[in-house]
N, C-alpha and C positions, 0 to 999 in steps of 0.2 A: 397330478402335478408332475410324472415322471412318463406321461403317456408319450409312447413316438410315432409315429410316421414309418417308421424306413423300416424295410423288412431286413435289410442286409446288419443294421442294427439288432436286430432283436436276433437275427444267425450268430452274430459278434458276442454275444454278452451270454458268458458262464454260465449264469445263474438267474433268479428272479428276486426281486426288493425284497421280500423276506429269508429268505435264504442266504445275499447278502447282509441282512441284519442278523440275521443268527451267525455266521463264521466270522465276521470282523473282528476282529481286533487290532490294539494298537502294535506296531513293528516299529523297532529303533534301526535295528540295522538290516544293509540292505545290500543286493548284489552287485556287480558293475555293469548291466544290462540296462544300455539304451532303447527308451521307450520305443513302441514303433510308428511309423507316420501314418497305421488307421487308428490306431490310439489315441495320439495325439491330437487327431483328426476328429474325432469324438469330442474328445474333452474340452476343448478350445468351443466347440459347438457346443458343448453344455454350459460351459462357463457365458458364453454371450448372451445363454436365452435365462442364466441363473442370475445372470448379472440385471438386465433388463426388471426381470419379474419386483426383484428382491433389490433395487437401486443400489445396489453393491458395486464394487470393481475390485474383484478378484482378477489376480493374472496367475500366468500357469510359466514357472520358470525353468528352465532346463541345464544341464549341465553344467550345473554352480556349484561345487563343491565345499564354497568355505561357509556357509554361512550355519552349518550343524558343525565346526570345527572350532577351537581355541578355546578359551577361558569361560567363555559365556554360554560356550553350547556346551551346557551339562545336560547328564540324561543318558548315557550312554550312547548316544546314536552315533552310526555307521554306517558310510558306502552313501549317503546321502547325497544327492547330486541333482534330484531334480521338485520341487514344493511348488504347492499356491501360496502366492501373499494376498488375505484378504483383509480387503479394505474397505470402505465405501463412509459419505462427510459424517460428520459429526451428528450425532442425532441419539437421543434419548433410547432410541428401541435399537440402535445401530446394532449392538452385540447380539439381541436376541434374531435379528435377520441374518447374520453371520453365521450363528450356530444353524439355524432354519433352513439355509440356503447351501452355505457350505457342507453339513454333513449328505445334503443332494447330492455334490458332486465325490464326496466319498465312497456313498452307494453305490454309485454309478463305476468308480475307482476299482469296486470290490468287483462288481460283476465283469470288470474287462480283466479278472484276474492280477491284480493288483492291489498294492499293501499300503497302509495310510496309517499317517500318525498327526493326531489335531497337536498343537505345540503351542502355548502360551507364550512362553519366557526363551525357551532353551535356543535362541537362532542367535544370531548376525545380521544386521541389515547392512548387506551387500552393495557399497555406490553402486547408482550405473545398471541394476537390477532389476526395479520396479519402479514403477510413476506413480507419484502421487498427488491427486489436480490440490486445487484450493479448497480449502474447507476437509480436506480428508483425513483420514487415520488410519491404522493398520489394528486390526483386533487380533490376527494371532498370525499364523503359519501353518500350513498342511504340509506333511512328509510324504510326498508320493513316489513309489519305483516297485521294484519286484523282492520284497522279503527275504530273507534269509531261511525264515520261519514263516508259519502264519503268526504267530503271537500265538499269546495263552491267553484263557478266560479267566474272571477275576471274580469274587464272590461278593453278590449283590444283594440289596434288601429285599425284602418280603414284597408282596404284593400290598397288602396294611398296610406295609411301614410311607409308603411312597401313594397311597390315593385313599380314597373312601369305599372301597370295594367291598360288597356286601352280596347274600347270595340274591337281592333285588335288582343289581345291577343287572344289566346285559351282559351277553358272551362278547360282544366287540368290543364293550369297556374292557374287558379284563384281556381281549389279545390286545389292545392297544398298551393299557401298562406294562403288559410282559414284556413289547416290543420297546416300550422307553426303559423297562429296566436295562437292556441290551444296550444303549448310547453312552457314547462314551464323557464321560464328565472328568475335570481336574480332580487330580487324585482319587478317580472314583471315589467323588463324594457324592453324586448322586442327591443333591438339595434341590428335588423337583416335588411338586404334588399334583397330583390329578383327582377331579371332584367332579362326580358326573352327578347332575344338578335334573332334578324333576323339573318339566316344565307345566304350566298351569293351563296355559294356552292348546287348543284343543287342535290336532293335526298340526302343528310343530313339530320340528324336529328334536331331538334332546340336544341340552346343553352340558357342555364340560369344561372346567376352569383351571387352567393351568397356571401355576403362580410357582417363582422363585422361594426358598427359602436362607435362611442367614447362614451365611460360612464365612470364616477367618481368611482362606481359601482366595473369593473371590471370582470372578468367570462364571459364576451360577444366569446370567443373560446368555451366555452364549452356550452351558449346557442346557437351558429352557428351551431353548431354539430348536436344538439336536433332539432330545429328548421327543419335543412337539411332533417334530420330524418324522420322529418313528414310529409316533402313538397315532399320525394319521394312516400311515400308511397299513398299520396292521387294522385298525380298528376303521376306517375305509370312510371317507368324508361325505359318504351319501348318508351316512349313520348320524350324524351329529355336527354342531355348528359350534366354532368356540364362544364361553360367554366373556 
């Protein structure tokens, strides 16, 4: 899902998908460094094939500065000047494609050396900034620019606490939960599970059931998403089919 084409691309990018999954973290504040136009150039091209796949409409906004400022943008954030607003219509599973598809172009954020922060609440919707057709909605805000910091790492649950991991399991199952323990969830609450499931069926692939759990919180569709996200990518989708 993150395969490209362009060799001038893969010269471009830092690092590789898990390597971006292990250094990410969230960044509030941020420096006064304008993105640059192969960057940008990037990103607009990811967001078009993220958008497509994933019927979302994410836009990628630039040198906007209010909308992480005033009464509403709590959180600490700083130097904040350029986000995605993602969006895409109304739809039952909308949040968890949000999370699935956005924290994509996060990754991707990471490896062009670049700092992200996913944002529920904390923004501003800026007139005049983004479009939004009929039937749409906005599920949250990305913070994208160049960090101040990387961010800090945060202390996560057990490998138990978060799947059915047993020593019957595979070795893919469990890099894939390591790598969703690694996603980033509101208030790292982390209400995911992952249940890798015997199948009966002779040369099948195995099955794995990924299911939200209950929080006060809330946004658990759009950490499922992120989550999901990351437990394909370590744990490699020739390996297993979701149930």
């Amino acid at each position: 899902m993150f395969g490209t084409n362009s060799i001038n691309l893969q010269k471009t990018l830092k690092m590789t998908l898990l390597e971006a999954i292990e250094s990410r973290h969230s960044v509030r504040r941020y420096k006064d460094i304008p993105l640059t136009k192969e960057t940008v150039k990037i990103l607009l091209q990811k967001i078009e094939e993220i958008n497509r796949k994933g019927e979302l409409h994410i836009q990628l906004i630039m040198n906007e500065p209010k909308a992480f400022k005033g009464i509403f943008a709590y959180g600490r954030f700083s130097g904040v000047n350029n986000y995605f607003v993602v969006s895409g219509k109304k739809a039952d599973d909308l949040d968890e494609r949000a999370g699935y598809y956005g924290e994509q172009l996060v990754l991707l954020a990471q490896q062009l050396g670049l700092n992200t922060c996913w944002v529920g609440q904390s923004y501003r919707k800026i007139e005049n900034t983004f479009k939004l057709d009929d039937g749409e909605k906005i599920v949250c805000y990305i913070a994208v620019g160049y960090g101040e910091t990387q961010g800090a790492e945060h202390k996560h649950k057990t490998l138990e606490d978060v799947s059915n991991i047993n020593r019957l399991t595979p070795e893919w199952f469990k890099k894939g939960v390591t790598a969703a323990l690694l996603a980033p969830t509101a208030v790292n609450q982390q209400k995911f599970y992952f249940e890798y499931v015997l199948s009966d069926e002779e040369n099948q692939k195995s099955k794995v059931k990924a299911k939200k759990l209950f929080s006060l919180v809330g946004y658990t569709n759009v950490d499922l998403g992120i989550a999901k996200c990351h437990f394909e990518i370590a744990a490699g989708t020739e390996n297993f089919v979701w149930a």
